[in-house]
C-alpha positions as CSV (number, residue, x, y, z in Angstrom):
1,X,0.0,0.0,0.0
2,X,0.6,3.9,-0.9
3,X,-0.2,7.1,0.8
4,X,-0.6,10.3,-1.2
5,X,-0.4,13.5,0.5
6,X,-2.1,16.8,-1.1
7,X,-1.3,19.8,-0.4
8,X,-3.3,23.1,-1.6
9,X,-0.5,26.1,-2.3
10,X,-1.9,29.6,-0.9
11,X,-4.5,31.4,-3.2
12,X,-1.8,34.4,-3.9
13,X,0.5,31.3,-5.6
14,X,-2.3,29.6,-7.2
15,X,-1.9,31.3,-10.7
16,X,1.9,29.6,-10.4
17,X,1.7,26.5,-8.5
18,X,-1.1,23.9,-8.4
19,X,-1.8,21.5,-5.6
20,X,1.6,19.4,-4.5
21,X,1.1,15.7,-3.8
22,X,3.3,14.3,-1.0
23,X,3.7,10.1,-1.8
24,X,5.3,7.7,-0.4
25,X,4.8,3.2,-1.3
26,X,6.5,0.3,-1.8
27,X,6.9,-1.1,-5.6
28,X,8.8,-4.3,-4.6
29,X,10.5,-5.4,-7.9
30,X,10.9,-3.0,-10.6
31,X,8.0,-1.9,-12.3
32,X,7.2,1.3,-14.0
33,X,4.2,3.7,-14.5
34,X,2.9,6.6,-16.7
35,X,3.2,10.2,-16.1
36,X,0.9,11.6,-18.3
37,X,0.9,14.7,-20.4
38,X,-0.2,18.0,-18.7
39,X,-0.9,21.8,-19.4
40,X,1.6,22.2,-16.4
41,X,5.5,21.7,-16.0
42,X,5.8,19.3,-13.7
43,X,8.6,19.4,-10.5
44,X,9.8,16.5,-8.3
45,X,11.4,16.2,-5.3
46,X,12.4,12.8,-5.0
47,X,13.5,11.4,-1.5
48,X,15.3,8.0,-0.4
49,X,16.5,7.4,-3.7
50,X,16.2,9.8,-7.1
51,X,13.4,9.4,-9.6
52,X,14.5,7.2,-13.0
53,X,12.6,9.0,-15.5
54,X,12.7,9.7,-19.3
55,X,10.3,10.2,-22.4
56,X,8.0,7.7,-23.2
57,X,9.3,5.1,-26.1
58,X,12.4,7.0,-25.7
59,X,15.4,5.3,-24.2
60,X,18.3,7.8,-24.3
61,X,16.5,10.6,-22.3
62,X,15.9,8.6,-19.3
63,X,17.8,9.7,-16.5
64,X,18.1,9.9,-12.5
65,X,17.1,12.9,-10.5
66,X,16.7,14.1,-7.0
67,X,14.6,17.1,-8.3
68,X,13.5,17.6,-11.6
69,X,11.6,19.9,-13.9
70,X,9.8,18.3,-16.9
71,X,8.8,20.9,-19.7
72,X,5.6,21.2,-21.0
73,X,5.2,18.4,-23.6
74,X,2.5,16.3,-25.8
75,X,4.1,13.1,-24.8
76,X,4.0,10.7,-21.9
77,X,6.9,10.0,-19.6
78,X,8.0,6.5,-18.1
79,X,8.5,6.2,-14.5
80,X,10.7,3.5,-13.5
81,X,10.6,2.3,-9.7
82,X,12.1,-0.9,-7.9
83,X,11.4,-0.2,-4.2
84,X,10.6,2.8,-1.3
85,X,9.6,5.5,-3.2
86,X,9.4,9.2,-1.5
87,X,9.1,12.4,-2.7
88,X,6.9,15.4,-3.4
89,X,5.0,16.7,-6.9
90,X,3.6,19.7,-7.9
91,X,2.8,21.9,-11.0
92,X,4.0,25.2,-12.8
93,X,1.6,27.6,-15.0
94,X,3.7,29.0,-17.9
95,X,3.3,32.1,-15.5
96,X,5.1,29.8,-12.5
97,X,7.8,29.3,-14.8
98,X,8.5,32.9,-15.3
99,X,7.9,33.8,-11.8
100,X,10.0,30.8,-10.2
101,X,12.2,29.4,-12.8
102,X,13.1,32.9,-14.2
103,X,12.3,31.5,-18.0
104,X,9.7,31.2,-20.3
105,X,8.3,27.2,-20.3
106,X,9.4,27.6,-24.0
107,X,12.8,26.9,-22.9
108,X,12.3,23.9,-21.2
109,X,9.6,22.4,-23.7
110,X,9.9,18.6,-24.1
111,X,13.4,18.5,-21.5
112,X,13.8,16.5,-18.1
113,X,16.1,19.3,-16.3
114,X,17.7,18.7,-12.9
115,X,16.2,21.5,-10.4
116,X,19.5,22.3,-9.6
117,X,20.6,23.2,-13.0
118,X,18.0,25.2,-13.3
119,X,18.0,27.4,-10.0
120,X,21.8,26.3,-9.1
121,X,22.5,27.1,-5.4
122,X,18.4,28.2,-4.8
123,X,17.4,24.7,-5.8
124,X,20.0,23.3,-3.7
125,X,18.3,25.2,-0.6
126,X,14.8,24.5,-2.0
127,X,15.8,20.8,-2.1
128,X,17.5,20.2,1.1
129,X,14.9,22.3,2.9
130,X,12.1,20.0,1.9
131,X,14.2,16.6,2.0
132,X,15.3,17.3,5.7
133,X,11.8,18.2,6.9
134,X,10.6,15.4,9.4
135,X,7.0,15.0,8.3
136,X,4.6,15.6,5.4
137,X,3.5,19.0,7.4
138,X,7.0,20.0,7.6
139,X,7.7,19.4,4.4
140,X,5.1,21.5,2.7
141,X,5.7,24.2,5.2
142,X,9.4,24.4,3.7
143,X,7.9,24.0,0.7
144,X,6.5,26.9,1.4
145,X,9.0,28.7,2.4
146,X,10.8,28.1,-0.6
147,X,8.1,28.9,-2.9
148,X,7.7,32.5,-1.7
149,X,11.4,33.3,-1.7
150,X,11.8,32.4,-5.3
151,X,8.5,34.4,-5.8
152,X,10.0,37.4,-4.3
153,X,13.2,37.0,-6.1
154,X,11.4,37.0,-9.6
155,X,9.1,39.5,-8.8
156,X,10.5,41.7,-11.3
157,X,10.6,39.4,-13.8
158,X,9.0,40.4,-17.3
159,X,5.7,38.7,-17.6
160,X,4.2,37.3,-20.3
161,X,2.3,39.2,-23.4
162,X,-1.5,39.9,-22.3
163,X,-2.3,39.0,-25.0
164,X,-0.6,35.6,-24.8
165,X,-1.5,34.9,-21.3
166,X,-5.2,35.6,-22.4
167,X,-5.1,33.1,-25.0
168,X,-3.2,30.5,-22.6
169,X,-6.5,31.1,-20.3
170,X,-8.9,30.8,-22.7
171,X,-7.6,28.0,-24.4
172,X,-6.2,25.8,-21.0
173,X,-8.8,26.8,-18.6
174,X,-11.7,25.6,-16.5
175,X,-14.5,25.8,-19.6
176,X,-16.0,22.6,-21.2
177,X,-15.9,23.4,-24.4
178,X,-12.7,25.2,-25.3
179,X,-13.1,27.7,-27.8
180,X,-11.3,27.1,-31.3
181,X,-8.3,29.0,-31.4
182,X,-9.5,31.5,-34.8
183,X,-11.2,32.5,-32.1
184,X,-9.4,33.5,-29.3
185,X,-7.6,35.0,-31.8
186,X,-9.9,37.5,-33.2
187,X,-10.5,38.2,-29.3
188,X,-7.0,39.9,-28.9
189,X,-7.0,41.2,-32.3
190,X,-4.3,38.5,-34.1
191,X,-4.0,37.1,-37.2
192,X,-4.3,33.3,-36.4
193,X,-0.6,33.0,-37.1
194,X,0.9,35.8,-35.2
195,X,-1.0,34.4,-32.2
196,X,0.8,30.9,-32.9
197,X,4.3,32.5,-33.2
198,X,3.8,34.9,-30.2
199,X,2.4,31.6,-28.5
200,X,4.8,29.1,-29.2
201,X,7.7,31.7,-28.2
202,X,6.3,31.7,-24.7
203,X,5.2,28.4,-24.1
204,X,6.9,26.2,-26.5
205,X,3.7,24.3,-27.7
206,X,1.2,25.8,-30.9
207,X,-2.3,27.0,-29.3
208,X,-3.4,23.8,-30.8
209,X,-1.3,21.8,-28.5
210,X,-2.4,23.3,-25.7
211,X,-6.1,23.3,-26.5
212,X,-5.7,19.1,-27.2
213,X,-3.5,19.0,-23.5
214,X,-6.6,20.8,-21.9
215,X,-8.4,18.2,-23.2
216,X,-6.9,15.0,-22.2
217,X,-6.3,16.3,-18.9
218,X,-10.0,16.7,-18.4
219,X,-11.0,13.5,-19.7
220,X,-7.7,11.6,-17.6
221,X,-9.6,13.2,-14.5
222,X,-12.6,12.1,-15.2
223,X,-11.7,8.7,-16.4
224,X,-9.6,8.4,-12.8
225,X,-12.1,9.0,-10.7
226,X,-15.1,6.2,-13.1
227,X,-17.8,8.3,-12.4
228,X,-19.1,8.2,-16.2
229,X,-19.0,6.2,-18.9
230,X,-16.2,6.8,-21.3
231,X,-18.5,8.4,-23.9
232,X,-19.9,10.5,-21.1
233,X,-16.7,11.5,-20.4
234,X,-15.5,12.1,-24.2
235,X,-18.8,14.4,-24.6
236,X,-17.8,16.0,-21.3
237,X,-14.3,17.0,-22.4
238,X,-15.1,18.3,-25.8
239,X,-14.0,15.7,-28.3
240,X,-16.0,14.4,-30.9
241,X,-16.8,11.2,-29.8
242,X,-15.2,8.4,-27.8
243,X,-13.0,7.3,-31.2
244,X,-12.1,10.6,-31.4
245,X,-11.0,10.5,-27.7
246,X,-9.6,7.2,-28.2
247,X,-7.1,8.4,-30.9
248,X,-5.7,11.4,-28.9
249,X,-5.6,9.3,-26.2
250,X,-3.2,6.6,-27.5
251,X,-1.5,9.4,-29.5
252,X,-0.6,11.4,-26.2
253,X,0.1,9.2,-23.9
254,X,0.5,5.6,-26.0
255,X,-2.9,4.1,-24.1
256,X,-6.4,4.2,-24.7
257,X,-8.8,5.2,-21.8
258,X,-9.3,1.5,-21.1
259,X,-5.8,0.3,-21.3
260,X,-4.6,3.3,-19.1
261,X,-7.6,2.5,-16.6
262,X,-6.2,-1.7,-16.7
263,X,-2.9,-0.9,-16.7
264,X,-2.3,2.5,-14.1
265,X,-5.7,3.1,-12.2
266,X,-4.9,0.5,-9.4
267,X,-1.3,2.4,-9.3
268,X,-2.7,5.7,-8.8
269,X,-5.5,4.8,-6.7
270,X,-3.1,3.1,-4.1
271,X,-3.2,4.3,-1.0
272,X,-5.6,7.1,0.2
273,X,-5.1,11.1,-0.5
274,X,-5.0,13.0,2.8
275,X,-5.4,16.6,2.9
276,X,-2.2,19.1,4.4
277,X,-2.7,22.5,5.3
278,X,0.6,23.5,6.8
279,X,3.2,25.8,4.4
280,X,-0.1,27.9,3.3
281,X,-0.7,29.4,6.6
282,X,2.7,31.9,6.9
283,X,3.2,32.1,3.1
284,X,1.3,35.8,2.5
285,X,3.4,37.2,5.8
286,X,6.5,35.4,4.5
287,X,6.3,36.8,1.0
288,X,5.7,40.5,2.6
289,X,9.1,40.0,4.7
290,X,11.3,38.6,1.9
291,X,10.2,41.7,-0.3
């Protein structure tokens, strides 16, 4: 058995960060699992021993790390694990990545970079915080910690075009139906294509990318939790039908909805999620000190 830990960031982070999962199991022999594609860069902070991870179907990018940043892609990783597995994962916006990382998630699209390449002596401290941290409420309050001095460092930090972030919103956000991006388009006053230049500069994926992520992603939640049939959830999450879903399915991440739910659901299911509110409750006082 598995325990999953989840911890909601602060509302002034939550255009940056989205909720961390603390986890910790047992795998036994080797075995390996699926992270699937997101609209988020993804950042783990491995404990006990470092994460083997690399590109699905893709051999010579798999790697070891203690912390690592993967870049916004439309592929699937592969996990490998033999034994105790420990660490902490959480999520960037294309905004978090300016604000944290100091760079636009264009340069890190498609990578696996070490956290302390990226932030150099700041990850170290980010890291080492978090690792030494006795418990899962410790942890997250480093976590914390960390998390507002690297948002007080990049305060200054040139932001994204409006016009840009707009589109990312529209196109990657909460709505059922996503609107087509023509559309969005003619909202911000671009020509299709100098929306997908400006677009692709800034996040690294085409505004059709990112529309099909924000797609998968809903249907993946809804298919994890089987509350609806998978043609319920294809209508649900704006596809055309459930062959339609199918195909992007086992395009994006190499499953289809049923083989992900034979092959991973039992995986991610193990163990029961357990809500953490410590590391929110001194963030807003801590951010105010640092600046």
């Amino acid at each position: 058995m598995g325990r999953r830990v989840a911890w909601r960031p602060p509302v002034a982070l939550r255009p940056y960060v989205t909720t961390a999962s603390g986890y910790c199991y047992d795998s036994g022999a080797q075995t390996a699992h699926r992270g699937m594609p997101s609209t988020t860069l993804t950042v783990v902070l491995a404990f006990g021993q470092p994460l083997d991870v690399g590109w699905h179907g893709r051999a010579e990018t798999r790697h070891r790390f203690w912390g690592v940043v993967s870049g916004l892609a439309v592929e699937a990783a592969d996990i490998h694990q033999v034994g105790r597995q420990e660490g902490i994962s959480f999520g960037l916006t294309p905004a978090g990545a300016r604000l944290l990382l100091a760079l636009p998630a264009s340069a890190l699209q498609g990578q696996l970079v070490s956290v302390d390449e990226l932030l150099g002596a700041r990850g170290s401290r980010l890291y080492d915080d978090v690792a030494d941290a006795p418990g899962w409420s410790e942890r997250f309050a480093a976590l914390g910690r960390q998390l507002a001095e690297l948002a007080a460092a990049g305060e200054d930090t040139h932001p994204a075009r409006r016009e840009v972030a707009y589109a990312w919103s529209r196109l990657t956000g909460p709505d059922d139906v996503k609107p087509r991006v023509a559309e969005v388009a003619g909202d911000v006053g671009w020509s299709r294509r100098h929306l997908g230049e400006q677009f692709r500069a800034e996040t690294g994926l085409s505004p059709t990318d990112a529309r099909r992520l924000a797609r998968f992603e809903q249907s993946h939640a809804m298919t994890r939790r089987l509350a609806h049939p998978l043609a319920e959830v294809a209508s649900a999450a704006g596809f055309a039908d459930q062959a339609h879903m199918t195909r992007e399915w086992r395009d994006l991440c190499g499953y289809t909805p049923g083989q992900w739910i034979r092959a991973e659901l039992p995986f991610v299911q193990d163990g029961a999620d357990v809500g953490v509110d410590a590391g929110a409750i001194r963030f807003h006082q801590h951010l105010k000190e640092s600046r």
